[in-house]
N, C-alpha and C positions, 0 to 999 in steps of 0.2 A: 504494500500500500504506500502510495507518494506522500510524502509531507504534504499535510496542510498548512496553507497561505496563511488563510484566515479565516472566520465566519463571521457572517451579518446576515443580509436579507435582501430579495429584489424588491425595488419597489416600484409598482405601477399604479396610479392611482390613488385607492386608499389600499389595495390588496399588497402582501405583505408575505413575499415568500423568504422563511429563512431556510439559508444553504452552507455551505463548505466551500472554502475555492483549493482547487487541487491544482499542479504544473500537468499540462494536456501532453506533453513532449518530451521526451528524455535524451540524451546526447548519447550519439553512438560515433561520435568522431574521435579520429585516432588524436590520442595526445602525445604530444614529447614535454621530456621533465632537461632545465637544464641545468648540464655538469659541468666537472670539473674534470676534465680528459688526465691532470695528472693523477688521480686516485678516486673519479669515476663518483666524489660522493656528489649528494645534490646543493645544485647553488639554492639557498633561500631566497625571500622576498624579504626586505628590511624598508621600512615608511621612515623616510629622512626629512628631518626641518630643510627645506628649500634654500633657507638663508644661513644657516651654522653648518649645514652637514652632520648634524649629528641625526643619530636614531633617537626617534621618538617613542614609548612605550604607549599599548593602547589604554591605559588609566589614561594619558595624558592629550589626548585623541578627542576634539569635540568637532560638530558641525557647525559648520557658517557660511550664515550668507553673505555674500560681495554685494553691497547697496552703493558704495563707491569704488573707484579702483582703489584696491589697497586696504579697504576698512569693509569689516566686515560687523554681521550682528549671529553671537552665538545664539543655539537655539539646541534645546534638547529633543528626544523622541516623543516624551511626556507633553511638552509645550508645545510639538507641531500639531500630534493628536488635538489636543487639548483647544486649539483654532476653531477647529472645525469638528466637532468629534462625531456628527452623523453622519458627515459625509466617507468617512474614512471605516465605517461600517453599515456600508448601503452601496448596492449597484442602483443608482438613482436612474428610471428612465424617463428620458426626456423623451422620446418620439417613436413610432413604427415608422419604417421605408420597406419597398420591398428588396428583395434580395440582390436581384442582380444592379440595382443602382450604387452599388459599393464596388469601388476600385478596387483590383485586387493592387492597386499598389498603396493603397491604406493598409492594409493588413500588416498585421506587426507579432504580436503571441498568444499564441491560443491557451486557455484554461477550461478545466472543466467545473461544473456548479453541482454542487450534489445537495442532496433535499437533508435536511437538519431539523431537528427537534419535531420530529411528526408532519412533517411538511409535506409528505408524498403528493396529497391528492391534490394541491393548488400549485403545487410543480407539475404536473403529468398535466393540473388545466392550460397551466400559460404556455407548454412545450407544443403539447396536442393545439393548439390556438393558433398561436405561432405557424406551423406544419401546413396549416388547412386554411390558409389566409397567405401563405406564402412569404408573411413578413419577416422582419427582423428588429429587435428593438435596438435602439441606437441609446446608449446611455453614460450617464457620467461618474468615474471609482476611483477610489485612491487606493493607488498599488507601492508599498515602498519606499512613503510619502512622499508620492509624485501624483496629481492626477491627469486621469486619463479618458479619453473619448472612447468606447466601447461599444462592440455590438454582440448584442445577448443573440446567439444562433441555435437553430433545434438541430441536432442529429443522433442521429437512431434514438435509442432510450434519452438521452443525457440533453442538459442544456449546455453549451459551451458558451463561453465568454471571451474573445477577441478584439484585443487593446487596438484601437489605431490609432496612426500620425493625424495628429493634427494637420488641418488645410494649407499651414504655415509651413508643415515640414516636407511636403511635396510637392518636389519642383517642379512650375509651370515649363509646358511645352515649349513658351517664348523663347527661351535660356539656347534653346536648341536649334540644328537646323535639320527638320524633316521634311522628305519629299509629300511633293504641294496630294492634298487628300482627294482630290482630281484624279482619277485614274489616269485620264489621256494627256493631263499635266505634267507626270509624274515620268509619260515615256511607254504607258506598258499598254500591249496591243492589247484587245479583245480577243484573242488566239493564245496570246500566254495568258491571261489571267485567266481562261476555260482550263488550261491543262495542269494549271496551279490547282486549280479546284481539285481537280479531277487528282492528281497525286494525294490530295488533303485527302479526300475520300478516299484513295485504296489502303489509306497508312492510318486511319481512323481506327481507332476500338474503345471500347468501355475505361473508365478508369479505375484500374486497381493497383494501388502502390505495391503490392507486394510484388509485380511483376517485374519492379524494376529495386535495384541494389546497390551498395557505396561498392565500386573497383578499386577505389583508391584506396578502400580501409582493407579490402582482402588482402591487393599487391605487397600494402605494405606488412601486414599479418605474414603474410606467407615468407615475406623477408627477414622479419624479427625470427620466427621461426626456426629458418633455414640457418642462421646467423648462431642460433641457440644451439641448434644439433650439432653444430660443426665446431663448436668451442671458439666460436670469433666474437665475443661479444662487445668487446672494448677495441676493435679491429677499423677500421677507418678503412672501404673496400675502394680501391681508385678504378672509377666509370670515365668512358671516352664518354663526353657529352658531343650530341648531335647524333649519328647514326642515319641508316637508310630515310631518303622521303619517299613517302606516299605518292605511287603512283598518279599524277594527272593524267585526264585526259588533255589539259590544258584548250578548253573549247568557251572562246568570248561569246560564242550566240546564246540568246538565256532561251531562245525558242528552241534548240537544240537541247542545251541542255534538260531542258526539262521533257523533252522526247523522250533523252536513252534514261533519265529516272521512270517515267511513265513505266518502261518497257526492263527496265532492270529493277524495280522496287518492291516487286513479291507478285505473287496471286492474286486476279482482281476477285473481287468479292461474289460478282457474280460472273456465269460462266461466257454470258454475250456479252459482257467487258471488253473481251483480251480484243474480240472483232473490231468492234467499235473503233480502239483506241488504234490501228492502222487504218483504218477510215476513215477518222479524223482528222491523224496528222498527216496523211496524203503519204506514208512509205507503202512500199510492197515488200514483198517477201524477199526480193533480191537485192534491193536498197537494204536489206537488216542486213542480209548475212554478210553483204562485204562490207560493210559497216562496222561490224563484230568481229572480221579479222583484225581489222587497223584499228581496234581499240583497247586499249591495254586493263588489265587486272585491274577491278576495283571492285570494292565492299560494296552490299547493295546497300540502299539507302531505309530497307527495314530496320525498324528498332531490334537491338536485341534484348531477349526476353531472361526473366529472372529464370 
């Protein structure tokens, strides 16, 4: 069972669900600890006064806030609670939207909410609500004593709670330069963007995370490993960096390119596909095959599967 955050209550209205907040995610990323190569023990972390260089003890460790440069105003856990203290035990909501009007690049960390003190049945109301109304509630928390803009979401059983960026902290398109939202602005024919489709759809399927895996946490696993068996642990192994590149076909036409994806990307989904898709792009059967001599080795452009 995860550590709990905290417990308070959702509030919508005057209704009044209290919960648990749990972390929705747990880290599966490879760590390194750093040493000391002459005798391999680990370097610490030491919190230094900024201006003496000396080490600080955490007795002697408070919080502050910077109101000016330079001057600050201390402030304890006790006195920040103490501000505000409903808000820092309440997921306050301020509004329903529906779902798909949330950017996913608001999204920031997810939690889960679990039902506290007998609360089942006006939890299962507001989740079941939520579900069949398609909403989501948009509301306001103090996590850490920081707050925060959040959206209360139903999934399967569970309600989850999802902190987002504030509208401040996502930057506008302006800052950027993207091709004009004009298709025929932009350059791309009505021929490529059909077979753009047409890829999107043969490389489509349901989403299920388990189908896909960290390569980088195995590679390196199976390296620590191999390192372990062989008694090199403290070994330093000298790698030629660079190595073979990947085959190109090195081909500028993107109406081309997206031909031999079409025709190298997997199995179309349905069986009058494969037709279609040389009826469309106007080859024959003799245009592929010498086409497939003078093309060199390449990975197809399917995902690989967990």
């Amino acid at each position: 069972m995860p550590h709990m955050i905290w417990k308070g209550a959702i509030s919508f209205g005057l209704v009044h669900v209290p919960v648990q907040l749990y972390p929705a995610t747990q880290s599966e990323k490879v760590g390194f600890n750093l040493l000391d190569k002459r005798s391999m023990d680990p370097i610490g972390y030491k919190q230094i006064n900024k201006n003496t260089g000396k080490e600080v003890t955490r007795d002697d460790i408070v919080r502050g806030f910077e109101y000016e440069k330079g001057k600050y105003v201390v402030m304890t856990d006790a006195e920040i609670r103490a501000a505000n203290p409903e808000s820092t035990q309440t997921v306050d909501i301020l509004a329903f939207v529906d779902a798909p009007e949330i950017s996913f690049l608001s999204l920031d960390t997810p939690y889960y909410l679990a039902p506290d003190r007998k609360g089942e049945k006006v939890y299962a109301l507001l989740r079941d609500a939520l579900k069949d109304t398609g909403k989501v509630g948009i509301a306001s928390v103090v996590l850490h004593n920081k707050q925060h803009l959040a959206a209360l979401i139903p999934v399967g059983p569970a309600l989850a709670l999802n902190t987002l960026r504030w509208g401040d902290e996502v930057r506008d398109f302006s800052q950027f330069k993207f091709p004009d939202e004009d298709t025929k602005k932009a350059g791309v024919t009505p021929k490529e963007l059909e077979m753009a489709k047409r890829l999107i759809d043969d490389m489509s399927d349901s989403w299920d995370p388990a189908k896909y895996h960290d390569t980088f946490k195995d590679d390196i696993m199976a390296l620590v490993d191999k390192k372990v068996k062989e008694g090199k642990i403290a070994e330093v192994m000298k790698i030629e960096e660079g190595g073979e590149e990947k085959a190109s076909a090195e081909i500028l036409d993107l109406s081309e390119l997206l031909k031999r994806s079409l025709k190298k990307g997997g199995a179309p989904k349905r069986g009058a596909k494969a037709a279609q898709s040389d009826d469309e792009t106007g080859d024959d059967a003799g245009d592929e095959s010498s086409e497939e001599k003078a093309r060199p080795a390449r990975k197809t452009t399917r995902r690989k599967r967990a």
